[in-house]
N, C-alpha and C positions, 0 to 999 in steps of 0.2 A: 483921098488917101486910100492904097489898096490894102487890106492886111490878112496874114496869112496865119492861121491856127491849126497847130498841127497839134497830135494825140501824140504824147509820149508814152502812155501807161503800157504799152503794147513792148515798146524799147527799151524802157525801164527793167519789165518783167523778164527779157528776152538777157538782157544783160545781167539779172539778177541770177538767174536762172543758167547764164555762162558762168559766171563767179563761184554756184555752187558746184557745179561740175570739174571744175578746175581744183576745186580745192578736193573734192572726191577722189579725182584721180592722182592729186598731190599724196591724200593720204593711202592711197593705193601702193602707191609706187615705192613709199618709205615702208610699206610694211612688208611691199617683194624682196627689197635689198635687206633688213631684219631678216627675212624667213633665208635667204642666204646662208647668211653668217650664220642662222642657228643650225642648221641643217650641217655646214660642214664645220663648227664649233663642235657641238654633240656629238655628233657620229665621232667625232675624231679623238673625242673622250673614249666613249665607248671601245674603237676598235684599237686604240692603246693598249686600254686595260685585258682586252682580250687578246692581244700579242704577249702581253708580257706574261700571261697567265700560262699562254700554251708554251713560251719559253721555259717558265719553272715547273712544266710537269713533265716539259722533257729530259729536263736536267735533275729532277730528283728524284733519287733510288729508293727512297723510302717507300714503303709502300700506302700506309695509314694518309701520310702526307701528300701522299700523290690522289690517295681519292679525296682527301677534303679538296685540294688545289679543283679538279674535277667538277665536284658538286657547287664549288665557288664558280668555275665557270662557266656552270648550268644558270646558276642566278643571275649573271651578268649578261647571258644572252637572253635571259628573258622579260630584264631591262632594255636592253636594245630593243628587242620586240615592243615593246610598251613605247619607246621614245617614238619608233617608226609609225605604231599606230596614231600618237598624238600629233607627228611630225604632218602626217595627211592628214588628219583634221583640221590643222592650219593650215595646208595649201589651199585645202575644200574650200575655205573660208576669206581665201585672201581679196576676193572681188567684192565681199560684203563691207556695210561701213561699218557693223559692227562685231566686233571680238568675241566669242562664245564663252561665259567662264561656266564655272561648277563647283559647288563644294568639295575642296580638297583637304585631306587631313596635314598637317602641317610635317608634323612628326615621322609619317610616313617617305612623304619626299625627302625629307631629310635622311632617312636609312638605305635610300633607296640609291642616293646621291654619293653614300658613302662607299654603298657598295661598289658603285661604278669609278670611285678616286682611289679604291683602295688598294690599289698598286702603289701607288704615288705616296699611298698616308702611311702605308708599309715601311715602304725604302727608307722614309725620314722619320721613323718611327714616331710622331703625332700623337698625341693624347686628341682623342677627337673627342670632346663632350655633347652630346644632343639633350640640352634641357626643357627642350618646350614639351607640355605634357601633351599625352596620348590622345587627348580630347580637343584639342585644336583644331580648331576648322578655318578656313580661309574659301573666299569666294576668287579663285581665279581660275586662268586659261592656263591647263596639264602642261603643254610645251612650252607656256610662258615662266611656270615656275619650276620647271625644272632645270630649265636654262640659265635663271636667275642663279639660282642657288648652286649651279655648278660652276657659275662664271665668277661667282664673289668667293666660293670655298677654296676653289683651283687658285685661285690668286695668292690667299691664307699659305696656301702650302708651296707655290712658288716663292714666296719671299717669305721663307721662315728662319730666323736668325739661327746664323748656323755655332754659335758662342752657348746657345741654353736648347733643354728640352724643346719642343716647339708643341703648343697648344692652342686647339681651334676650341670656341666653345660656341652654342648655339641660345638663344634665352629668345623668350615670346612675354613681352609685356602689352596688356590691352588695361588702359585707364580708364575706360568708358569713353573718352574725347577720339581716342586713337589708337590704331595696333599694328604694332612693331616686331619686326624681328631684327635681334643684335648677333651681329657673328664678328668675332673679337676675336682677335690672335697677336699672341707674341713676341710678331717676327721684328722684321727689318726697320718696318717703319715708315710714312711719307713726311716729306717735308712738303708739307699743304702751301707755307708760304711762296714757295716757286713752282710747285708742280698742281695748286688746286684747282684753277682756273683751267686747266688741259685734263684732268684726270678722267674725264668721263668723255674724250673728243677720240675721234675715230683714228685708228692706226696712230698712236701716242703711245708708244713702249718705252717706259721706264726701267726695263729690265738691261740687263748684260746680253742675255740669254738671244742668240740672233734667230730662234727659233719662233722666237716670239712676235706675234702677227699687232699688238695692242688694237686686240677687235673687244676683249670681255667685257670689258668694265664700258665701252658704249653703250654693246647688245642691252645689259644689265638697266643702263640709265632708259634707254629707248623702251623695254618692254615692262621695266614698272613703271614707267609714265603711261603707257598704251593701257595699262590695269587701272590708272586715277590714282595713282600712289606717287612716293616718291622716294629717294634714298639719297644718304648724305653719310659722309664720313669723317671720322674724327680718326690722327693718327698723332703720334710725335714720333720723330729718327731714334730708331732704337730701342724704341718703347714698344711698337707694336700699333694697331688701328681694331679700330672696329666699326665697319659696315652697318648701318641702319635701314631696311627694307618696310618704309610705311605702306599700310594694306588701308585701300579705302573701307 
C-alpha cells in the first residue's frame, strides 16, 4: 500500500493569511465610500450656510446688521477650515486598519455644529438647547463627530413639526456602565413600526423633500459603529424622537 503525506500547515497559514487580507481590504473599501459621503454631506452643510449668509448681507441695509452677518461669516469659514483640515486626516488614514481618535470636548462640537446649521436653525426659528457641560470629554475621531452630530441635528430640524415651536435639545448622561448623548426634538415624528427596520439603510428617504439624498442617518449609524459605539432611536408620529449616540 503506497501512501502519501502531505504538510498543510504551509496551506493553511497561506489561506488564513488570504482571509485576513480580504477582510482588510473589505474594511478599506467601506471606509472609502463613508469618507464619500462625509466629504460631500459636510462640505455641503458648510457651503449652504455660507450662500445663504453672503445672500443676507447683500440684502441687508442695516449697517450694525450687516457687520454681525459678516463676523458670523468669518466663523463659518473657519469651521470649514477645521472640517477640511480633519476631512485630510481621514483621507491620510483611510489605508490604515485603524481609526485615529482624540480627546474631544463634547460641548464644543456641539457650538460649532450649531454654528454651521445656523441658517437652517434661523429660518425655523428653533429653540436649540446645548446641555451637556463644558467639561465633557469624549475619546473620538474630529471628522467622525462632527459628522455625527451634524447628520442626527440636520435631520431634527428637517422634520420639525410645523403646528408648535420646534426644539432640539442636547443632554450627556454617563452612568459609570455607559455614555450617551440624547438629542431629542419635537418635530414630526417616526413611526418605528414600518420604517425601523430601514431607518439607518442607505439611500432610504422618508422625506417629501426630493432634495433629499437618505445618506445621514447611514453615515451616522456607519461612523458610531467604526468609534465601538452605537445609536438607537426612540420616536412616536407626532410626538417627536430622540436620537441616542453611545460613546464607548
Amino acid at each position: 500500500m503506497l501512501g502519501i503525506v502531505i504538510d498543510i500547515t504551509m496551506l493553511k497559514k497561506s489561506k488564513n493569511e488570504l482571509n485576513q487580507s480580504m477582510k482588510v481590504l473589505s474594511d478599506q473599501n467601506k471606509r472609502l465610500l463613508n469618507f464619500s459621503y462625509i466629504v460631500s454631506h459636510n462640505l455641503r452643510s458648510h457651503s449652504s450656510n455660507i450662500l445663504s449668509l453672503c445672500e443676507l448681507i447683500n440684502h441687508t441695509k442695516d449697517a450694525e446688521e450687516k457687520e454681525g452677518l459678516i463676523r458670523l461669516l468669518g466663523e463659518v469659514a473657519k469651521l470649514l477650515h477645521n472640517t477640511m483640515e480633519g476631512l485630510n486626516e481621514v483621507a491620510g488614514i483611510q489605508s490604515s486598519v485603524a481609526i485615529p481618535k482624540e480627546a474631544l470636548n463634547l460641548r464644543d462640537y456641539i457650538d460649532n455644529c450649531y454654528y454651521v446649521l445656523s441658517d437652517r436653525i434661523t429660518l425655523k426659528k428653533i429653540r436649540f438647547i446645548n446641555n451637556v457641560a463644558p467639561s465633557v470629554m469624549v475619546s473620538y475621531n474630529r471628522a467622525y463627530l462632527e459628522s455625527v452630530l451634524q447628520n442626527v441635528i440636520a435631520n431634527a430640524i428637517k422634520f420639525s413639526h410645523p403646528d408648535r415651536v420646534p426644539e432640539i435639545s442636547l443632554d450627556f448622561y454617563n452612568t459609570g456602565k455607559e455614555k450617551l448623548l440624547a438629542i431629542t426634538d419635537n418635530g414630526i415624528g417616526i413611526d418605528l413600526k414600518k420604517k425601523g427596520k430601514r431607518l439607518f439603510s442607505l439611500f432610504k428617504n422618508f422625506s417629501v423633500d426630493e432634495k433629499s439624498r437618505g445618506i445621514g442617518l447611514y453615515i451616522v449609524k456607519n461612523q458610531v459603529e467604526a468609534m465601538g459605539g452605537n445609536v438607537t432611536v426612540e420616536s412616536k408620529p407626532g410626538e417627536g424622537s430622540c436620537f441616542k449616540i453611545f460613546f464607548k
